[in-house]
Residue, then its C-alpha position, 0 to 999 in steps of 0.5 A: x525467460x522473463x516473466x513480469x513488467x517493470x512498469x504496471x498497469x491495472x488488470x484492463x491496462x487502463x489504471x497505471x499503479x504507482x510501483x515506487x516510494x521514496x520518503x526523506x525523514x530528518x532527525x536532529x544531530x549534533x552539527x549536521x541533521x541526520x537524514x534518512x532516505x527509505x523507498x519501497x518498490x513492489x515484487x510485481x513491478x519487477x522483471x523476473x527471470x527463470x533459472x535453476x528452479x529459481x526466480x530472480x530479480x536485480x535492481x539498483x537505487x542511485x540517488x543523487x543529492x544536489x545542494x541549490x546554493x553551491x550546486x555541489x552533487x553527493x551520489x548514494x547507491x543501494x542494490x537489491x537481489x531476489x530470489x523466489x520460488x514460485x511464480x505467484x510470489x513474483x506477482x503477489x500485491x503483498x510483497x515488496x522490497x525495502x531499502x535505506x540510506x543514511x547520510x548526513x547533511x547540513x542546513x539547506x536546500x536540496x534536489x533529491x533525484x533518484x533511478x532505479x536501473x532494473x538489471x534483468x530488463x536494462x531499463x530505468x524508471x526516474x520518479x519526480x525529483x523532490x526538493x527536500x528543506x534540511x532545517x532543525x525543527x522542534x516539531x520533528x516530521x511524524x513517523x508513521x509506524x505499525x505494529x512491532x515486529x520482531x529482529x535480532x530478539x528484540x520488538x521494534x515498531x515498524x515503518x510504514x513506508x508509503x511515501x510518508x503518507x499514512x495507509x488505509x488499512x485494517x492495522x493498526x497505524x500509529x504515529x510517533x512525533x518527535x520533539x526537540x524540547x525535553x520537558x515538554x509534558x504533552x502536545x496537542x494533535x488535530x486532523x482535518x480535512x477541508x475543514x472538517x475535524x477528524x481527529x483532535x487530542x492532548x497526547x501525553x504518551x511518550x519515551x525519550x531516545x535518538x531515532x532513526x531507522x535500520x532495515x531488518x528481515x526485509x521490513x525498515x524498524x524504527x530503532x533507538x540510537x545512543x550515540x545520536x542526539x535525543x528527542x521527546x517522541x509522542x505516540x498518537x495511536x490507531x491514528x486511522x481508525x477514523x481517517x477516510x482516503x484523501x487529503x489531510x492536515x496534521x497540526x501538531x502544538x508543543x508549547x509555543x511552537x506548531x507544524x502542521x505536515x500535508x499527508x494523505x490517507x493512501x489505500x494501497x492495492x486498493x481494488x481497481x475495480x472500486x477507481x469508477x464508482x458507478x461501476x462499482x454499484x453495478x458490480x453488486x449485482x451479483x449480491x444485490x436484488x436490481x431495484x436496490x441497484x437501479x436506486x442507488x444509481x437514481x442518485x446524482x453521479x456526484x454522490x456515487x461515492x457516497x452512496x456506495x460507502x452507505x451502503x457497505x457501512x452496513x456491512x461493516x464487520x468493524x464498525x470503529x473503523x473507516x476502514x472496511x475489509x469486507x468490501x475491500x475483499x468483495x472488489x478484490x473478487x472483482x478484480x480477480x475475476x476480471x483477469x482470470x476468467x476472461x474467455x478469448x475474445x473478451x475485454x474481461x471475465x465478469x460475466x462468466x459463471x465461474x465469476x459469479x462462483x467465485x465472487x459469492x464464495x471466494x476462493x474453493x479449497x481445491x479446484x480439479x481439472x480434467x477432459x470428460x468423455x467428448x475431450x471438453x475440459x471440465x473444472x470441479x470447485x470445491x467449498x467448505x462451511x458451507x460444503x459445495x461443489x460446482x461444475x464448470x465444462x468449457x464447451x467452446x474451448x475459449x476459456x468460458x466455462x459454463x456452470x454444470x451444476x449449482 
């Protein structure tokens, strides 16, 4: 049985989510660069199939290298199999799978194309081939990390593999940034965002090893090396903290020499619910008084944005950061509710009494179902800290379950 599409859209199937990433980290070797090709794909972008208890999942990476200047072709390959046991991990936003392929190439231009052959549906996704610049660099592409995790008894920091691109998020990011030259004291790095200043520091944290990337306990570590040529690596730590979502500029300056690297500030599974900002506003309803909604939309559209951040910074439970988990749950209640409510017949289940439970006080401790007496089925919601318990009957037998009690 299959149970889940290889390629996804947002809960209204107007929102196509991005399901893959790839990023191509180069590392100086003794004749040729060490090249190290990492992807990610998502559980939910996957076909799973039923059997033995079990839910499984088989893909496969081929990626194909052509060099421009001889038009020669190199061929690598990586497969995956998955096996779960629940349905809702085969659908949950968290769980992805990791790959990597090292190989090594020298100075040069070249064509990165990869395919990811689903097995259990037969079908291929082809991302945009990259055109990749193999070049020995003093100022070494920034490795974007985050917090140690543990593999074979020993902490490493993890690679956040977004594309190379840098996640907005609640945790901690931090960048490490190679350099060739050894007795280089401090670097300078500057963030900016059309112009604007974001971040600006001298960094003098730093350890001396050879780098390179091993996957471990599904998660890719950042991992020194001994046999590979060493590098000077800065650590710029909690780099988001003041990053917003965008488009930024890194400058990196040891000594002489300056790199600056495009990045973007990326938020993955961000509520889809928060793509149209007008909507978003009007989606306060159902914690806002209608006159502080209807001024907020008195604003130029233009501003919608901003308005909306405004108004959530003053809830921010941490005000530090750019990143705010409260209003990021209060959408991802939204989203949830779009799809799980939705009676038959309509487009969502916003408007139903059991989304406005469940947008208030989230997700209850224990939910009861049952028929009453007339054969309608009743849920029963129940609520810790505060306690709580709300009633909801479908009396129209389409999915809409009208609040009882409450």
């Amino acid at each position: 049985v299959l149970i889940s599409l290889f390629i996804v859209t947002s809960i209204c199937g107007q929102v196509p989510q991005k399901i893959f990433y790839s990023n191509v980290s180069i590392f100086p070797s003794d004749s040729l660069s060490s090249v190290y090709y990492s992807y990610m794909i998502g559980y939910k972008n996957l076909v799973f199939e039923t059997g033995k208890g079990l839910y499984n999942a088989e893909f496969n990476v081929s990626l194909e290298i052509t060099d421009f200047k001889s038009s020669s072709i190199t061929r690598y390959y990586d497969s995956k199999i998955i096996e779960v046991k629940t349905y809702d991990e085969t659908i949950d936003a968290r769980k992805r799978l990791q790959g990597v392929l090292n190989f090594s190439l020298p100075d040069g231009k070249y064509l990165f194309s990869t395919i990811i052959s689903d097995k259990n549906s037969g079908k291929e996704l082809k991302p945009r081939p990259d055109t990749v610049i193999v070049k020995s660099e003093s100022i070494c592409q920034p490795i974007v990390s985050s917090n140690s995790i543990e593999c074979d008894a020993l902490k490493y920091p993890e690679f956040v593999n977004l594309g190379g691109n840098i996640p907005f998020t609640e945790k901690t990011i931090d960048l490490i940034i190679p350099v060739t030259s050894l007795d280089c004291d401090s670097i300078k790095v500057s963030i900016n965002n059309d112009g604007t200043v974001l971040y600006q520091s001298v960094i003098r944290d730093k350890f001396i090893s050879a780098l390179g990337f091993k996957l471990c306990n599904e998660s890719i570590i950042v991992k020194t090396f001994d046999d590979s040529v060493k590098t000077l690596n800065f650590i710029v730590k909690n780099i988001n903290e003041k990053l917003p979502e965008g488009n930024i500029k890194i400058s990196v300056e040891a000594g002489s020499e300056k790199q600056v690297f495009n990045k973007n500030v990326e938020w993955l599974n961000k509520p889809v619910s928060l793509s149209d900002a007008e909507a978003a506003i009007k989606s306060l309803e159902f914690i806002e008084e209608g006159d502080a909604i209807k001024k907020m939309l008195d604003n130029d559209e233009v501003k919608y944005p901003e308005v909306l951040r405004e108004y959530w910074n003053k809830y921010n439970p941490t005000p530090s950061t750019a990143f705010n988990p409260l209003m990021n749950e209060y959408y991802q209640r939204i989203d949830y509710s779009a799809k799980n409510f939705k009676p038959i017949g309509k487009l969502d289940g916003i408007k139903t009494d059991r989304a406005k439970i469940y947008i208030k006080y989230g997700k209850p401790v224990n939910i009861e179902r049952h028929s009453n007496g007339i054969g309608k089925v009743v849920e029963t919601w129940y609520y810790e800290k505060p306690t709580r318990k709300f009633i909801f009957v479908d009396k129209d037998g389409i999915g809409n379950y009208i609040l009882q009690n409450g």
